[in-house]
C-alpha positions in Angstrom: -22.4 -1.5 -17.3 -21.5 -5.1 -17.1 -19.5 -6.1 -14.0 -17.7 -10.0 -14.0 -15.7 -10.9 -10.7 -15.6 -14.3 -8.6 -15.4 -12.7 -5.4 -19.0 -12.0 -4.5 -17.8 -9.3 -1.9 -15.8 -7.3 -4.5 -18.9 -7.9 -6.9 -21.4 -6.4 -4.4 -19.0 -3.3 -3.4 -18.5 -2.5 -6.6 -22.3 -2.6 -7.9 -23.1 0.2 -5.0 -20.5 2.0 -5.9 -21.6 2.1 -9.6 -25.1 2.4 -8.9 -24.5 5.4 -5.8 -23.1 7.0 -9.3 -26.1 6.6 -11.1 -25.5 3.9 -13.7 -27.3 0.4 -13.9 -25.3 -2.4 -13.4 -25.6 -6.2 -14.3 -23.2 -8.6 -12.3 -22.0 -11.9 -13.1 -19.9 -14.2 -10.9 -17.8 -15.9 -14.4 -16.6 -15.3 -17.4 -18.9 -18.5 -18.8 -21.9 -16.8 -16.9 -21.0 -13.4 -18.9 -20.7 -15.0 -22.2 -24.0 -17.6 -21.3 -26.3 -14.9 -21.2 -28.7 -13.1 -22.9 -26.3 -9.9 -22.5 -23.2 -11.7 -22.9 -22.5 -9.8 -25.8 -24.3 -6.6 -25.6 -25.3 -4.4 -28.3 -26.2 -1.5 -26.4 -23.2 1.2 -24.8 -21.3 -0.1 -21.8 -18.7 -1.1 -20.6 -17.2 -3.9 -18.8 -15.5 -4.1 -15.1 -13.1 -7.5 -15.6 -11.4 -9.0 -12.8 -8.3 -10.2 -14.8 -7.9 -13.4 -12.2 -10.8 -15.9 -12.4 -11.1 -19.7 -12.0 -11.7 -21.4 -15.3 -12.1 -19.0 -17.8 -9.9 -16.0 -16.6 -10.3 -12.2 -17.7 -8.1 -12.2 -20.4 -9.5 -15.6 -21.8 -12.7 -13.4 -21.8 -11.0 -10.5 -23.5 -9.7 -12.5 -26.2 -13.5 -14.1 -26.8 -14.6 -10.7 -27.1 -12.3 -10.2 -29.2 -12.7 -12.9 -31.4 -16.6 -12.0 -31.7 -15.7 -8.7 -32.8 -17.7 -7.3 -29.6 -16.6 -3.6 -29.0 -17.7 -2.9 -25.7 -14.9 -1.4 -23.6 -13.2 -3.4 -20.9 -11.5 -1.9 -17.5 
């Protein structure tokens, strides 16, 4: 599971309480981090946690870049 949010107190609530469920989790504090690395468009199953309002490049700029890529990983 892929988590991206700017607010590094929502981030680190929300990777315990997807990890106290028993998934892994890989945070990222921006949509440019996300997309910069190595995972940034995962081939593996997941899903993605996507704070819709984000400095710079927002959710739904991220969305769309997915998108775009043809990437099918789900997005809440």
């Amino acid at each position: 599971m892929f988590l991206v949010d700017d607010d590094a107190s929502v981030r680190r609530a929300l990777a315990r309480l997807i990890k106290s469920a028993g998934h892994q989790v890989q945070t990222f504090a921006s949509a440019q981090e996300f997309l910069g690395s190595a995972d940034g468009v995962p081939e593996q199953a997941g899903c993605l946690v996507l704070d819709v309002r984000m400095p710079g490049l927002t959710g739904i700029d991220l969305q769309r870049e997915l998108q775009s890529r043809n990437c099918p990983l789900p997005i809440v």
